[in-house]
C-alpha positions as protocol buffer text, in pm:
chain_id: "A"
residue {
  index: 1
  type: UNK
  ca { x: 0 y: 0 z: 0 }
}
residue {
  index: 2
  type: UNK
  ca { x: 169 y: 345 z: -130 }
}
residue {
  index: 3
  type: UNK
  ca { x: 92 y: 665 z: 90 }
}
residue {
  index: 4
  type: UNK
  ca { x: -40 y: 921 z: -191 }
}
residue {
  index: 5
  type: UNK
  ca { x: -101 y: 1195 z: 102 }
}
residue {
  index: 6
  type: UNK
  ca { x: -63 y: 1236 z: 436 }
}
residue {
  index: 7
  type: UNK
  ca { x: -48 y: 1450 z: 708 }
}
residue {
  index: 8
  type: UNK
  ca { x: 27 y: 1445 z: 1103 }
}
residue {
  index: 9
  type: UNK
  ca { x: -281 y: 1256 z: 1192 }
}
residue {
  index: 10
  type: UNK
  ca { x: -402 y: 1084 z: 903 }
}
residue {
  index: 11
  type: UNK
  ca { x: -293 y: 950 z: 560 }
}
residue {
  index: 12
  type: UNK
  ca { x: -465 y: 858 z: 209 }
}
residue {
  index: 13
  type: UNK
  ca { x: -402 y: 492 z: 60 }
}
residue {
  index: 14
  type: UNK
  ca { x: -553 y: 413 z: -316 }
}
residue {
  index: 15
  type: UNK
  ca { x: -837 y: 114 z: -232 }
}
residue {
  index: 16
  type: UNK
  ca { x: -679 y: -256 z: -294 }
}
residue {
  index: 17
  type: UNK
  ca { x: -1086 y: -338 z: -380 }
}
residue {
  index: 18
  type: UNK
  ca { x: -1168 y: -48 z: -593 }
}
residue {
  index: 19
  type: UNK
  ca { x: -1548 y: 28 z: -653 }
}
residue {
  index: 20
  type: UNK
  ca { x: -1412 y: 281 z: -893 }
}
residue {
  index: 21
  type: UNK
  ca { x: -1097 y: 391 z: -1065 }
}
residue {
  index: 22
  type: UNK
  ca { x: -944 y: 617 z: -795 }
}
residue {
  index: 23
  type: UNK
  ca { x: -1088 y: 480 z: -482 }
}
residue {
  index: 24
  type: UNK
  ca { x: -919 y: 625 z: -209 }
}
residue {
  index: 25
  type: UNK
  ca { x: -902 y: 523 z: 177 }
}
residue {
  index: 26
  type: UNK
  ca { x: -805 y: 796 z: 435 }
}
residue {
  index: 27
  type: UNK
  ca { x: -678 y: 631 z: 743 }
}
residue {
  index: 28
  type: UNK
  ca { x: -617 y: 794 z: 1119 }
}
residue {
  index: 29
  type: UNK
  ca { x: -300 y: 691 z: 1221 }
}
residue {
  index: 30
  type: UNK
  ca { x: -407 y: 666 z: 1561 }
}
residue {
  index: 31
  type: UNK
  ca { x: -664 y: 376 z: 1645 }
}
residue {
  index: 32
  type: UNK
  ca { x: -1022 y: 486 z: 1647 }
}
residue {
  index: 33
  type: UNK
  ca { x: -1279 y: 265 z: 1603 }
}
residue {
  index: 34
  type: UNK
  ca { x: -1445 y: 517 z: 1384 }
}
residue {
  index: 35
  type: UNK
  ca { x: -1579 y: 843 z: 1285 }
}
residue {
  index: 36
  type: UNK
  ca { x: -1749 y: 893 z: 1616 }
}
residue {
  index: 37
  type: UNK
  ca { x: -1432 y: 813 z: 1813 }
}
residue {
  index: 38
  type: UNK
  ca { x: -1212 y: 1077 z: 1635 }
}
residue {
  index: 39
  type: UNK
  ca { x: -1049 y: 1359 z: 1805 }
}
residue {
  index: 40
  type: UNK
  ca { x: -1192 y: 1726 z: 1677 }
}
residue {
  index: 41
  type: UNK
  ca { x: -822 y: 1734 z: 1546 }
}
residue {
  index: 42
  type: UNK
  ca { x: -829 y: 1397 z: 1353 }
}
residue {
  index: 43
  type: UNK
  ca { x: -1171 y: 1538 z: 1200 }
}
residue {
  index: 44
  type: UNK
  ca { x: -1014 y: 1821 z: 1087 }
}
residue {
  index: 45
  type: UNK
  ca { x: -714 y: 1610 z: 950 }
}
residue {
  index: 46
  type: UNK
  ca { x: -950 y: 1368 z: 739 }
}
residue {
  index: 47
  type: UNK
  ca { x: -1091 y: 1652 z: 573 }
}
residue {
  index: 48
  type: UNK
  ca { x: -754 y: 1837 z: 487 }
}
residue {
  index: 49
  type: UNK
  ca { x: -686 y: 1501 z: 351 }
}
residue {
  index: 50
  type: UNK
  ca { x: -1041 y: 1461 z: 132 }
}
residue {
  index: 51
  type: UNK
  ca { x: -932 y: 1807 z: -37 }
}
residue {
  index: 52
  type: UNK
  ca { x: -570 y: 1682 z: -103 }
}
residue {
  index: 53
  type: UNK
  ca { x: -690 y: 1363 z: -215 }
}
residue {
  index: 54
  type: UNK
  ca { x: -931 y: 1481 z: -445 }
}
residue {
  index: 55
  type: UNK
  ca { x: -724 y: 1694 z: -614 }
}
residue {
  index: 56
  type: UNK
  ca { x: -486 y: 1392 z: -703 }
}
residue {
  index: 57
  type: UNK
  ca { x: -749 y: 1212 z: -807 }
}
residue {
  index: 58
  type: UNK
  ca { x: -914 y: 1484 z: -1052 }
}
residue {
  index: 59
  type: UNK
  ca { x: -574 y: 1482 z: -1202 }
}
residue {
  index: 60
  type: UNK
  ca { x: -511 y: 1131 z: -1263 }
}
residue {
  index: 61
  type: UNK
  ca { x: -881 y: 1002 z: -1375 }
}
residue {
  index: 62
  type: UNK
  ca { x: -1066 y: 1306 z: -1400 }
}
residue {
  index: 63
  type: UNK
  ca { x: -1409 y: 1214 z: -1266 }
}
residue {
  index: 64
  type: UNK
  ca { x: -1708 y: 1398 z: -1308 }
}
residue {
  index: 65
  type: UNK
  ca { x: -1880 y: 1344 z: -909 }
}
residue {
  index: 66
  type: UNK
  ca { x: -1737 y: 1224 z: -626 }
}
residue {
  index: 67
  type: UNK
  ca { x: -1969 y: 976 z: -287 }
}
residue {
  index: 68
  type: UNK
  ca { x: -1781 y: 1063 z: 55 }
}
residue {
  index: 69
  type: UNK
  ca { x: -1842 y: 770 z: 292 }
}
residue {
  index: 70
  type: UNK
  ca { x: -1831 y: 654 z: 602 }
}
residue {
  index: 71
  type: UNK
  ca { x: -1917 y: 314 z: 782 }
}
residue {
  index: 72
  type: UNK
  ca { x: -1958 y: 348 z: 1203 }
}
residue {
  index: 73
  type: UNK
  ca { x: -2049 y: -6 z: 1334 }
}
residue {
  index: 74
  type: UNK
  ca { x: -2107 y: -282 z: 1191 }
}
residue {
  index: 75
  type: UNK
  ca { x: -2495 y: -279 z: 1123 }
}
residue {
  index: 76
  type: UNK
  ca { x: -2350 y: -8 z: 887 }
}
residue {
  index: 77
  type: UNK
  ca { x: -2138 y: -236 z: 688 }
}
residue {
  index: 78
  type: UNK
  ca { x: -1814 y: -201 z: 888 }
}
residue {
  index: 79
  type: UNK
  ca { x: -1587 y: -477 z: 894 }
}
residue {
  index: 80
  type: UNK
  ca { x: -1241 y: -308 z: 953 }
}
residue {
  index: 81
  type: UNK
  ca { x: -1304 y: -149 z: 1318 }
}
residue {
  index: 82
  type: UNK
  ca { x: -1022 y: 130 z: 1251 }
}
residue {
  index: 83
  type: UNK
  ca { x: -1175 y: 471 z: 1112 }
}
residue {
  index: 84
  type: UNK
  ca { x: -1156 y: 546 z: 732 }
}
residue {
  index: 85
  type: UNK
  ca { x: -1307 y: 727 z: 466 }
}
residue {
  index: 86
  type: UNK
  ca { x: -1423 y: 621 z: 144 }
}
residue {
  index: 87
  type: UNK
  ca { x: -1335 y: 933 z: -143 }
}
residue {
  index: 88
  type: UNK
  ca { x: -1526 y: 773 z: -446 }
}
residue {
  index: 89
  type: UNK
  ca { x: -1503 y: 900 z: -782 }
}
residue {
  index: 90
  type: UNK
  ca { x: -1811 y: 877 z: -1008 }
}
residue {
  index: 91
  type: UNK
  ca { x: -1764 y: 890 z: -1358 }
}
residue {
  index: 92
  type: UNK
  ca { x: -2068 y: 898 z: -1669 }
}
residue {
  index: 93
  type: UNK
  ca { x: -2247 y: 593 z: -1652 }
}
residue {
  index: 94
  type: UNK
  ca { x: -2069 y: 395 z: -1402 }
}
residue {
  index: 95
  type: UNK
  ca { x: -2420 y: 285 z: -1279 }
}
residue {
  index: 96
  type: UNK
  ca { x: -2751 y: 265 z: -1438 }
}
residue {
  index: 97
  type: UNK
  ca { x: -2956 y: 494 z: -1190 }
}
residue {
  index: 98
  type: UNK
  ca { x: -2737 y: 708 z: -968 }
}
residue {
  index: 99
  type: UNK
  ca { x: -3003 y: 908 z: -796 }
}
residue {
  index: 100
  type: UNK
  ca { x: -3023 y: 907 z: -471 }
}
residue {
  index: 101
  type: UNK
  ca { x: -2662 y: 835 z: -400 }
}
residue {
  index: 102
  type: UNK
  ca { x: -2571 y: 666 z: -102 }
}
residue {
  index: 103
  type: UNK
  ca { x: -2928 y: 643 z: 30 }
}
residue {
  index: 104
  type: UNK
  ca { x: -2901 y: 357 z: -239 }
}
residue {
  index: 105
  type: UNK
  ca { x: -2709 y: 142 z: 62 }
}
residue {
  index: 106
  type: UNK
  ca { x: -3068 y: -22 z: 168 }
}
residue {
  index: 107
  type: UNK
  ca { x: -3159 y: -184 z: -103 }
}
residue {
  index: 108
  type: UNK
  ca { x: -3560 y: -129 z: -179 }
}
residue {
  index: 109
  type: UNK
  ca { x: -3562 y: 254 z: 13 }
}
């Protein structure tokens, strides 16, 4: 896993299961078990990072939309209990029906 940003409290990794070209993790590098956990500091650090990030990103693929996303707990979908961030580039029909965004997670709302 290659570091393409980082900063004192966090740091952005390129997703080894891509949804999309350009999937990008950011990572505390202090243990929190998620979002919720996070120091006021570490919040502040993920988003310097989702700015940096996308930037890189717009560069290299040039998407046209971006889905921010976060799992806390595991009724949400979490399976790795350290905090992270999902930066998700959207590009022209990379699905059939977009709308709604993430409110697409329940399937059948």
């Amino acid at each position: 896993m290659k570091i393409i940003a980082e900063n004192d409290l966090a740091f952005a990794v390129f997703d080894i299961f891509p949804v999309t070209k350009g999937h990008t993790l950011i990572i505390t590098k202090e243990h929190r078990k998620d979002f919720f956990a996070a120091t006021k500091e570490e919040k502040g650090a993920i988003l310097d990072l989702i700015d940096e990030v996308k930037s890189i990103v717009d560069d290299k693929y040039a998407p046209i939309a971006y889905n921010i996303g976060m799992n806390c707990g595991k009724a949400a979908g979490q399976e790795i209990m350290h905090l992270h961030v999902h930066l998700i580039p959207r590009y022209e029909n990379d699905t059939k029906k977009p709308r709604g965004g993430v409110r697409g997670v329940i399937s059948k709302k």
